[in-house]
Residue, then its C-alpha position, 0 to 999 in steps of 0.5 A: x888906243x890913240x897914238x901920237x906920232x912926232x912930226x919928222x922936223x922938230x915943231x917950235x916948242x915942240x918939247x913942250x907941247x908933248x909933256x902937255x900931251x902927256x899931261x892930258x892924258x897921252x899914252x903912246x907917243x912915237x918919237x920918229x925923226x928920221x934925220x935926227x942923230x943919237x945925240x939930238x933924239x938923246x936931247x929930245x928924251x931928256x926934255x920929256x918929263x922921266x915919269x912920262x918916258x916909259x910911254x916914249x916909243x922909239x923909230x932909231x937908235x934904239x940902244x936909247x930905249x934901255x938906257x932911259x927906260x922908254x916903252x920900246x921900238x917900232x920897226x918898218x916892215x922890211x926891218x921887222x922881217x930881219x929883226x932877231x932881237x923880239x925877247x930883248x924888248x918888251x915893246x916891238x910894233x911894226x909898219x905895214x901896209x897889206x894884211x898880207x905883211x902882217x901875216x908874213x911878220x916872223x914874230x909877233x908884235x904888240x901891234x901894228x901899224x895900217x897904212x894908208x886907212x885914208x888919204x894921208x894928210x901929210x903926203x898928199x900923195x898918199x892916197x888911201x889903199x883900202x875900201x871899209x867892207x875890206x877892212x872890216x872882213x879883215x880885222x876881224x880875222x887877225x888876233x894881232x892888235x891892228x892900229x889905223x894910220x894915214x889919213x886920222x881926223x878927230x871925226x874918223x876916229x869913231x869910224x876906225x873904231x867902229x871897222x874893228x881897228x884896235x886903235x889910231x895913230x894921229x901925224x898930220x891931224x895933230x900938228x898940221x897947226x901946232x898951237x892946236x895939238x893939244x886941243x886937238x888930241x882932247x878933243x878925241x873921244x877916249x877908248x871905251x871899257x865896259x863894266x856889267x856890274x851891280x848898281x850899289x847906291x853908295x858908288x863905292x863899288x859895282x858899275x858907278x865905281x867902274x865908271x869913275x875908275x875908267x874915267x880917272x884913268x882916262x879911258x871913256x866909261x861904258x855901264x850895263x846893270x846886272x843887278x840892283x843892290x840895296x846897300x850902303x858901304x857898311x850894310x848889305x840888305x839884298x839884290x834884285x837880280x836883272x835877268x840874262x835878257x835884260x843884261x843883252x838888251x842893255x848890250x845890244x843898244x850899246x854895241x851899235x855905237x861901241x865896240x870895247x876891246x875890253x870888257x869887266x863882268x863882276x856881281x852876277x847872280x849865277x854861272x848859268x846867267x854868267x855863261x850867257x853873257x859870256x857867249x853873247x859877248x864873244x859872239x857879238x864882239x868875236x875879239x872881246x876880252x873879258x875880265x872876271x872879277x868873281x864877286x862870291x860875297x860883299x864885303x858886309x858879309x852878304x853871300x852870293x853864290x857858290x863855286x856851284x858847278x866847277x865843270x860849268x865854270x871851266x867851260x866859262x874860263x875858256x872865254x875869259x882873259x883874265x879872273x881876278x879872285x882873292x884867296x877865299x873865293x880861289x878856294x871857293x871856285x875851285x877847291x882846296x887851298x890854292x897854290x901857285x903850281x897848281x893854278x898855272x896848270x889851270x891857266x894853261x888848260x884853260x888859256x886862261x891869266x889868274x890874278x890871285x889878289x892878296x889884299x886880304x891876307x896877313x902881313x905888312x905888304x899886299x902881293x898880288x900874284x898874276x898867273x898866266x899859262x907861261x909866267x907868274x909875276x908879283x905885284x907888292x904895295x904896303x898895306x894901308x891902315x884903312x880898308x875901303x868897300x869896292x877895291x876889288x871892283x876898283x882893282x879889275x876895273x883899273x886893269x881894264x883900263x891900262x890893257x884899253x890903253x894898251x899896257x901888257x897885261x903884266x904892267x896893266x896888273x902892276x899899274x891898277x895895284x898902284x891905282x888901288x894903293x892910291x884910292x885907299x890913301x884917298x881917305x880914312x872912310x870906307x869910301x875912297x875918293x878916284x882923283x886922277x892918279x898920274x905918274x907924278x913927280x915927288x911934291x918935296x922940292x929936294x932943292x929946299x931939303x939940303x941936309x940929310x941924315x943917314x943913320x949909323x950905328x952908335x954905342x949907347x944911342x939907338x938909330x932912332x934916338x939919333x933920328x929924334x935928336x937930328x929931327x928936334x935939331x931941324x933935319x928934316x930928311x932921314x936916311x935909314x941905313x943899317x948895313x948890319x942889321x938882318x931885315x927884321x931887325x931893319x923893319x921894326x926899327x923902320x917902324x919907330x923912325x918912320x913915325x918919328x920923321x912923320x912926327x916932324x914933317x921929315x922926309x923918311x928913305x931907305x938905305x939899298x933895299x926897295x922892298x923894305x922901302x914898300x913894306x914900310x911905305x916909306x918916302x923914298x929909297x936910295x940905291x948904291x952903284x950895285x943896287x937894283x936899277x933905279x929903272x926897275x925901282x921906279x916900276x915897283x915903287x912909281x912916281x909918288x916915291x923918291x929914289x936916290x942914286x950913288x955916284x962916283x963919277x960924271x959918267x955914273x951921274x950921267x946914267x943916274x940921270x938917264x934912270x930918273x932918279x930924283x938925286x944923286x948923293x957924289x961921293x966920297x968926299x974923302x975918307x969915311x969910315x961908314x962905308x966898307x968899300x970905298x970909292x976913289x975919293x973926290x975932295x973939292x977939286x972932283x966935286x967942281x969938275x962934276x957939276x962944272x959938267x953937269x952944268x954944261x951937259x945941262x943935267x939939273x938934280x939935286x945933288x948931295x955931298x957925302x963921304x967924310x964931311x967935316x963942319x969947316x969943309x960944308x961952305x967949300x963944298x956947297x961952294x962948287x955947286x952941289x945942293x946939299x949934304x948928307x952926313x953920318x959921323x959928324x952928327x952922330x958923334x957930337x954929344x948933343x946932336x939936336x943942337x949940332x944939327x941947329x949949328x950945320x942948318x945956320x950954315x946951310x942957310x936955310x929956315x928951319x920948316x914949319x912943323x906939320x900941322x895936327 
């Protein structure tokens, strides 16, 4: 885990080079400023791109973590000990500076920070309070995760690393001269994982496909052999099996430059060779975590081994963090068809994380479920049309990834399914493509869309006649709403528009419900001011997604703002008769006073005018600021919608897009 920790006086630019540091693969930043007011570090937060805000960790003014959805807060030691607020954030980390603080600790943090590891550089009279012999014994004593400070050099690294230390904090190294803050941070070796894999030549699963998932998700990707496989994705012939021995030795070389935190065992001939590894592995590196991912059979067909001896097996699980099992090999590994309830008496026997996949079971959304002794947790992404060979060794591996980074194990499963999703898209072949998949804004420029249409119901005109009138006409942002209507009925009429908006290059959301926003794999979502927190929308649906909010107010586009959404439709413009329960009405003189304070409060969306809309109100309306409108009632009750869609496009000012090419 590297960490970067803001300098206590604001940098020139300083704003600037984190969302570079982000950029290039920054994945905890501590925002200190041991000066700064609520309103400065509110100002800093909004200048740090929203899909790099939930790795943001926060020294003050904490209120500010829930309000714009950082990672969560770090405490000195003598705050953590009065500290009675762990359940309320997900993220608490601590200062301190003995072993001896960290054991009195009364909770447990996600980790902590050690001070001084060396003299520091940014207090020269910091001098270091630790010889390593000292902190080798010790680290490997605590089960909280121990990060090195004070005293950080890109050359120390390897030595934090090798002492036991589960990570490092850069201060002074990383912005002693700003203009190299960047380069510096690139320039460290990233975290290591570890895949003991088959070697299959196609690279779409075993050990190379680890590796290249590793790397993607920019963590340095560590590979042993367990066997030879002679396939390609299409065909499987056979396995020549390296024994138990060989597998060691390959570790053993390994290890005297690399101590993995992280560890992802998958093709392995047998549980008498899989045990061996096992107690090597929790011998050589005591505080391994280990990452199962049972491969019983390829997915050409060719099938390994058994369930075999399950009494074995369970004296394997007590040595393992996580299993990684589709449905088939549940049944498989322990029998019967598994159930929830069941699986987490096993996890709590075992202390053992289950994370039962669903790629392979029926319906519209693949559910992963992850199963610990304590919780069950649900992960959901559409299904894609086309399957790929390799995506449970890709799925495990990812994981692998994000807890090396430091993501809880709930957030490490939701982001690998995510990853996943992204490396089926990659292509229409059986073998996908490990670009890098960042957290990135929607690639539609919101700015340049400025008429959207939200579908109502009509007598005698289906929603998706509608939406092929409005489409032809040159709208190219839809909006399903059908307030009414139960989810079936939601969902196969989705269906039709969704092709029909990809039929003419349109944008294609959802009115209210993230979920049919998933199964459908829609563009995007829109949320009223009683929905689901755009927060927790982003964390299902991530960055690649669109989301949309309700406002009323300044202050309700304010806390828009702060939840990320992408736009904000204001309104009503006045009376409408689409929407049951109305909010106060706005007209020309509220939209003015809301982007007049946008605009001071330097606060940029899109924003969409909506509510009541007439033709002759478009001009005044775009005349305050707003950047575009959304309409129902005015499209829907004209007799030729295509054409009066032409007609309010000429009026927007805008060029009609090209068609989509093929």
């Amino acid at each position: 885990m590297l960490i970067i920790i803001t300098p206590p006086h604001t940098q020139p630019n300083e704003e600037r080079i984190v969302n570079r540091l982000f950029e290039s693969g920054l994945h905890l930043l501590h925002l200190r400023k041991p000066d700064a007011d609520q309103d400065t570090l509110e100002h800093y937060i909004q200048a740090i791109r929203p899909c790099f805000r939930e790795r943001v960790v926060l020294h003050d003014h904490f209120k500010l973590v829930e309000e714009y959805g950082l990672r969560g807060i770090h405490l000195k030691y003598n705050e953590a000990r009065m500290f009675t607020e762990r359940e309320r954030f997900e993220h608490v980390s601590v200062s301190c500076h003995s072993f001896e603080e960290i054991d009195a600790l009364p909770f447990e943090p996600n980790y902590v920070f050690l001070s001084p590891i060396f003299d520091s550089i940014s207090k020269q009279e910091y001098p270091s309070a630790f010889n390593p012999e000292f902190l080798k014994e010790n680290l490997q004593k605590r089960q909280v995760p121990v990060i090195a400070l004070g005293g950080i050099t890109g050359e120390k690294v390897t030595e934090c690393r090798r002492l036991g230390f589960r990570g490092v904090a850069l201060l002074g190294h990383a912005w002693e001269e700003p203009l190299e803050t960047v380069a510096r941070f690139t320039g460290i070796l990233p975290d290591e994982v570890l895949s003991i894999a088959g070697f299959d030549q196609s690279s779409g699963a075993g050990v190379t496909a680890d590796i290249k998932t590793f790397e993607s998700c920019r963590v340095y990707g560590l590979g042993i052999s367990s066997a030879i496989t002679f396939q390609n994705q299409n065909t499987y012939l056979g396995t020549k099996w390296l024994t138990p021995e060989d597998i060691i030795r390959q570790c053993d070389v390994l290890f005297r430059e690399f101590n993995p935190a992280y560890v992802k065992i998958g093709l392995i001939e047998s549980f008498n060779t899989l045990e061996k590894i096992v107690k090597y592995l929790r011998a050589t590196l005591p505080k391994v975590k280990i990452i199962w991912d049972p491969i019983l059979k390829a997915s050409a067909g060719f099938q390994f081994h058994d369930g075999e001896n399950f009494e074995q097996l369970q004296d394997i699980l007590r040595h393992i963090y996580l299993i990684t099992p589709n449905t088939n090999e549940l049944k498989t590994l322990f029998g019967n068809h598994p159930n929830t309830a069941n699986l987490q008496a096993l996890a709590r026997t075992l202390h053992l994380n289950i994370l039962w996949k669903g790629g392979h079971n029926d319906g519209a959304l693949a559910t992963d479920r992850l199963i610990t002794p304590d919780n069950t947790y649900s992960f959901s992404v559409a299904r894609a049309k086309h399957g790929k060979h390799g995506t449970g060794c890709v799925l495990s591996s990812a994981i692998a990834s994000y807890l090396t980074l430091g993501y809880p194990l709930p957030d490490a499963c939701r982001q690998g399914q995510h990853y996943v999703a992204g490396f089926i898209r990659s292509n229409d072949t059986n073998l996908g493509m490990h670009n890098r998949m960042e957290n990135t804004t929607p690639e539609v420029d919101l700015y340049h869309v400025p008429l959207q249409y939200i579908t109502d119901h009509k007598e005698g005109v289906s929603i998706p006649e509608q939406v092929e009138a409005v489409c032809k006409g040159g709208c190219r942002w839809v909006q399903l709403r059908m307030k009414e209507a139960d989810r079936e009925e939601i969902i196969r009429t989705g269906c039709v528009v969704k092709e029909i908006c990809r039929r003419h290059g349109a944008l294609f959301l959802v009115n209210d419900n993230v979920d049919i926003a998933l199964e459908l794999d829609a563009d995007g979502v829109h949320l009223g001011k009683e929905d689901m927190n755009p927060l927790e929308a982003r964390r299902i649906l991530g960055y690649s997604k669109i989301i949309g909010g309700t406002c009323n107010t300044f202050e309700d586009v304010v806390d828009r703002f702060r939840q990320q959404v992408d736009y904000i439709g204001l309104g009503p413009f006045t009376y409408t008769t689409t929407k049951k329960r109305l909010s106060p009405i706005l007209g020309l003189e509220g939209y003015q006073k809301i982007m007049d304070a946008c605009r001071k409060e330097g606060i940029h969306l899109p924003v969409h005018a909506i509510g009541g809309i007439r033709e002759n109100d478009i001009q005044p309306i775009l005349n305050t600021g707003v950047t575009g409108i959304a309409l129902s009632s005015l499209l829907k009750n004209n007799k030729d919608m295509a054409r009066k869609t032409k007609d309010i496009i000429e009026q927007l000012k805008i060029k009609e897009l090209p068609p989509p090419s093929g």
